[in-house]
N, C-alpha and C positions, 0 to 999 in steps of 0.2 A: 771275751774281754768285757770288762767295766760295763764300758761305754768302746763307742768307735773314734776317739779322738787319741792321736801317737803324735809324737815327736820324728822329724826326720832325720835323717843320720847328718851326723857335722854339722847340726844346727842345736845341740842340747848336751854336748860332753859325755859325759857316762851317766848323766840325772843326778849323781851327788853334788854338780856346782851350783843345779837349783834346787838343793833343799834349802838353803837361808831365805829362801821369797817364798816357797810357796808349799803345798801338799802334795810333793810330785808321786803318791802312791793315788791320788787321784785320778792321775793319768791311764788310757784304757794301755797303750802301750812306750817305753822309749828305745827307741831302736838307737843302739850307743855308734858313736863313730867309727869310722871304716879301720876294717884290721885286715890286716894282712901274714901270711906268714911269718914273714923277717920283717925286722926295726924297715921301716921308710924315712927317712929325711924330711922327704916331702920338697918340694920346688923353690928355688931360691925367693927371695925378697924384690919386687911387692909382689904380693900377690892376691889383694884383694883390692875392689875398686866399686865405690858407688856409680849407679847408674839411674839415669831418671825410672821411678819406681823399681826400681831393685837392687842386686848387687851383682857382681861379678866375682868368681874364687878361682884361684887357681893352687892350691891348697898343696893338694898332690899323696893325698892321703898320708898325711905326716901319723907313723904312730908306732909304738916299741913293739911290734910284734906279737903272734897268738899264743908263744909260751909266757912273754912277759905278763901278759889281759889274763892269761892262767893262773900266774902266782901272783898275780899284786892288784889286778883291779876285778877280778870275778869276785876274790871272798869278801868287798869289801860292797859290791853291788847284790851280791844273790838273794840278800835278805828284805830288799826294796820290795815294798807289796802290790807289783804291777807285775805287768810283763816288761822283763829287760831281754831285750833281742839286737842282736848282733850283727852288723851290717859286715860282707864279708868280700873283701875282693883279692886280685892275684894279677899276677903280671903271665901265668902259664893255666892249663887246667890241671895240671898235676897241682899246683901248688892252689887252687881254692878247693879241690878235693882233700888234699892235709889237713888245712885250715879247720873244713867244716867237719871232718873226723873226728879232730880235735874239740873241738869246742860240741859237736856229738853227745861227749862225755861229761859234761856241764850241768848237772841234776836239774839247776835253776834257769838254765835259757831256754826256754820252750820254741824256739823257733831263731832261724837266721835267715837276714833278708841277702840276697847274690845279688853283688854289685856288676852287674854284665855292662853297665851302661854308663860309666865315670869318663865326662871330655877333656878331664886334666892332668891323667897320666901316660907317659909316652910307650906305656907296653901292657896287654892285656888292657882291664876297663873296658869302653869302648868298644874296642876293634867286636871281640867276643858279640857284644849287643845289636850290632848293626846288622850281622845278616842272621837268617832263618840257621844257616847249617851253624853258623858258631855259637848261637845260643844253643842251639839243640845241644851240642859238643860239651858246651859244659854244665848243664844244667843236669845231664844225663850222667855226667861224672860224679859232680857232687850225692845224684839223687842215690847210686849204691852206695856211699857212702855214709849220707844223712839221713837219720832214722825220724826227727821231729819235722815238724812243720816248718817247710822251705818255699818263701816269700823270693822272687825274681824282680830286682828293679828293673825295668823300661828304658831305653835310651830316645826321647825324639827327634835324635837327629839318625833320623830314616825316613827312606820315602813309604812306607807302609808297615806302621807298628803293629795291626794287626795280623801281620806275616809273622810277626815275632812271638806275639803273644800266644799266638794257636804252637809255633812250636815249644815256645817254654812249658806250657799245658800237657803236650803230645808228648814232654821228653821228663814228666813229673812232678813241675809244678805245683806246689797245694794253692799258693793264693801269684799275682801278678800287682806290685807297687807302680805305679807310674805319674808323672813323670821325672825324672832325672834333669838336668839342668840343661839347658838349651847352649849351644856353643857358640860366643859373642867374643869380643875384645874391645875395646877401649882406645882412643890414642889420646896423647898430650899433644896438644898444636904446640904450644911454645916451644917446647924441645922437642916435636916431632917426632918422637920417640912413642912405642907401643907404653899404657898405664902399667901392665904386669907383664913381667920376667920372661913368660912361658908366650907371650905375644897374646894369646887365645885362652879362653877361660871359661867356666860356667856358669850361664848366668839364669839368676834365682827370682824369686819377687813377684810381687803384683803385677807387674808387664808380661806376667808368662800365661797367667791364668788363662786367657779365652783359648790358647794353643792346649793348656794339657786337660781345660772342661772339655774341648774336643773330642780328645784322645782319649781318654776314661770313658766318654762317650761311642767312640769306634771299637774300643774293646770289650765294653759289653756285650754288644752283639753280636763277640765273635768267638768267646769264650765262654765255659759253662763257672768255671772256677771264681771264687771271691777277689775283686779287684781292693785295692788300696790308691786310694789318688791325694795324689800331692802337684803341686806348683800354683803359687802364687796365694795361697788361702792367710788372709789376714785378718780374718774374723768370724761369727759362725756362722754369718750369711754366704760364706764362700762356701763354708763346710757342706751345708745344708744343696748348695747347688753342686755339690760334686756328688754327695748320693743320690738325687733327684739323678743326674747324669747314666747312675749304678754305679758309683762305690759304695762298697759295702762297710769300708773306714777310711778315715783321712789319715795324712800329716800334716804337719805346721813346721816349715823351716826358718824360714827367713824373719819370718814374723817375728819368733824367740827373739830374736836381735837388738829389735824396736820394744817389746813388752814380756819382759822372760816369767809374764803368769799370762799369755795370752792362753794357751791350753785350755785353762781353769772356765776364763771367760768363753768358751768357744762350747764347751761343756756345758754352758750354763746355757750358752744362750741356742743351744739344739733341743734343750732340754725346753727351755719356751717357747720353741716355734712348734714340740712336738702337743703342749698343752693347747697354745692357740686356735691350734687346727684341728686337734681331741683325736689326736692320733695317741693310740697305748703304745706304742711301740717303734724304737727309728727304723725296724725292719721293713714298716708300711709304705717308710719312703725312699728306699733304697731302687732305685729303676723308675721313680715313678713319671718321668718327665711324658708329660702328655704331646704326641704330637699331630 
């Protein structure tokens, strides 16, 4: 990559809605929103909710399916000059082993990130991410099937992610993204009623951050494989403290929301903390947390 700075999935569209603000082939990667094999609907309405420092979605992977992303949104993304990677999830393992078969054959996707770790849909997501054998299950699926570089998202709602992460490693792995969105809800007192549809929902933002510096920090040490950390990063001081952690790159979700060039800035300003300090290179600070 570029640079180590990505977009996370469902927080950046396919990267063509931000070409009008900014230079998104700047970008080291954007991982486009979650696809599935067949059309999803995605969860009824509301299903999105602000929360102090963050948000809450219950989204439900709404998206036209992997033949549709085949014939209408691949030739119109392929020629983007980053990396465009594909976030990929399934309700069965048969069905994210199709998926990523399919999309396999993609000249331009150099990699798809497995969604093992989604808390807002009511079959597969989730389930798959929470224990050692179902991620091993599917990740080992996908892996005869998938020939490029295949990134495993994280779920933290586990009582030990680095259970998880040594099997996703063990069962073929190239890199480990984490974390995925913590699993919250909302109520409305006046009408006493839950805020979104699905009751429960995942929630993203700056409130997540000290939970998933954590966690990128517990799977370093437990993992030989390149990590990717995300949750809560709002600028490039966050970024810089999740490789100090050992990421070896970031995302930015939520953030997009608030500032759809924050990337650019995030890029820029890793780029001046690596002058300040007369580091050549962000690999120097990749692990570097002294303790």
């Amino acid at each position: 990559m570029k640079n180590p700075v990505m977009t996370a999935s469902g927080t950046f569209g396919y990267g063509e809605e931000f070409a009008d603000f900014m230079d998104i082939s700047r970008i080291g990667g954007i991982i486009v929103k979650g696809t599935t094999l067949h059309k999803r609907e995605g969860n009824p309405y509301p299903r999105m909710a602000e929360t102090p420092s963050g948000m809450l979605n219950a989204v439900g992977l709404q998206n036209k399916g992997v033949h549709y992303f085949a014939e209408h949104i691949y030739p119109r993304i392929k020629d983007i000059q980053t990396n465009m990677i594909v976030n990929v999830s399934g309700s069965t393992i048969e069905d994210y082993a199709e998926t990523a078969s399919i999309i396999n054959e993609f000249v331009n996707i150099p990699a798809i990130e497995l969604n093992i770790s989604c808390p807002n849909v009511k079959q597969g997501g989730m389930a798959f991410g929470i224990t050692a054998k179902g991620a091993e299950e599917v990740v080992r699926a996908v892996r005869k099937v998938y020939k490029k570089t295949l990134i495993v998202k994280l779920s933290p709602n586990v009582t030990d992610i680095t259970e998880i992460a040594k099997a996703a490693e063990a069962s073929g792995a190239d890199s480990v993204s984490l974390i995925n969105t913590l699993l919250g809800m909302a109520i409305d007192a006046e009408r006493r009623r839950p805020v979104l549809s699905t009751v429960t929902g995942g929630m993203s933002g700056a409130a997540v951050k000290p939970i998933a510096l954590r966690m990128v920090w517990q799977v370093s040490k437990a993992v030989k494989i390149p990590i990717i950390g995300l949750g809560g990063i709002m600028n490039w001081k966050d970024a810089v403290e999740f490789m100090l952690a050992g990421a070896t790159a970031i995302q930015i979700g939520t953030a997009n929301f608030i500032d759809p060039t924050v990337t650019l800035k995030v890029i820029d300003g890793i780029q001046d903390y690596l002058d300040r300090h007369h580091y050549t290179s962000v690999q120097q600070i990749i692990g570097a947390l002294e303790i």
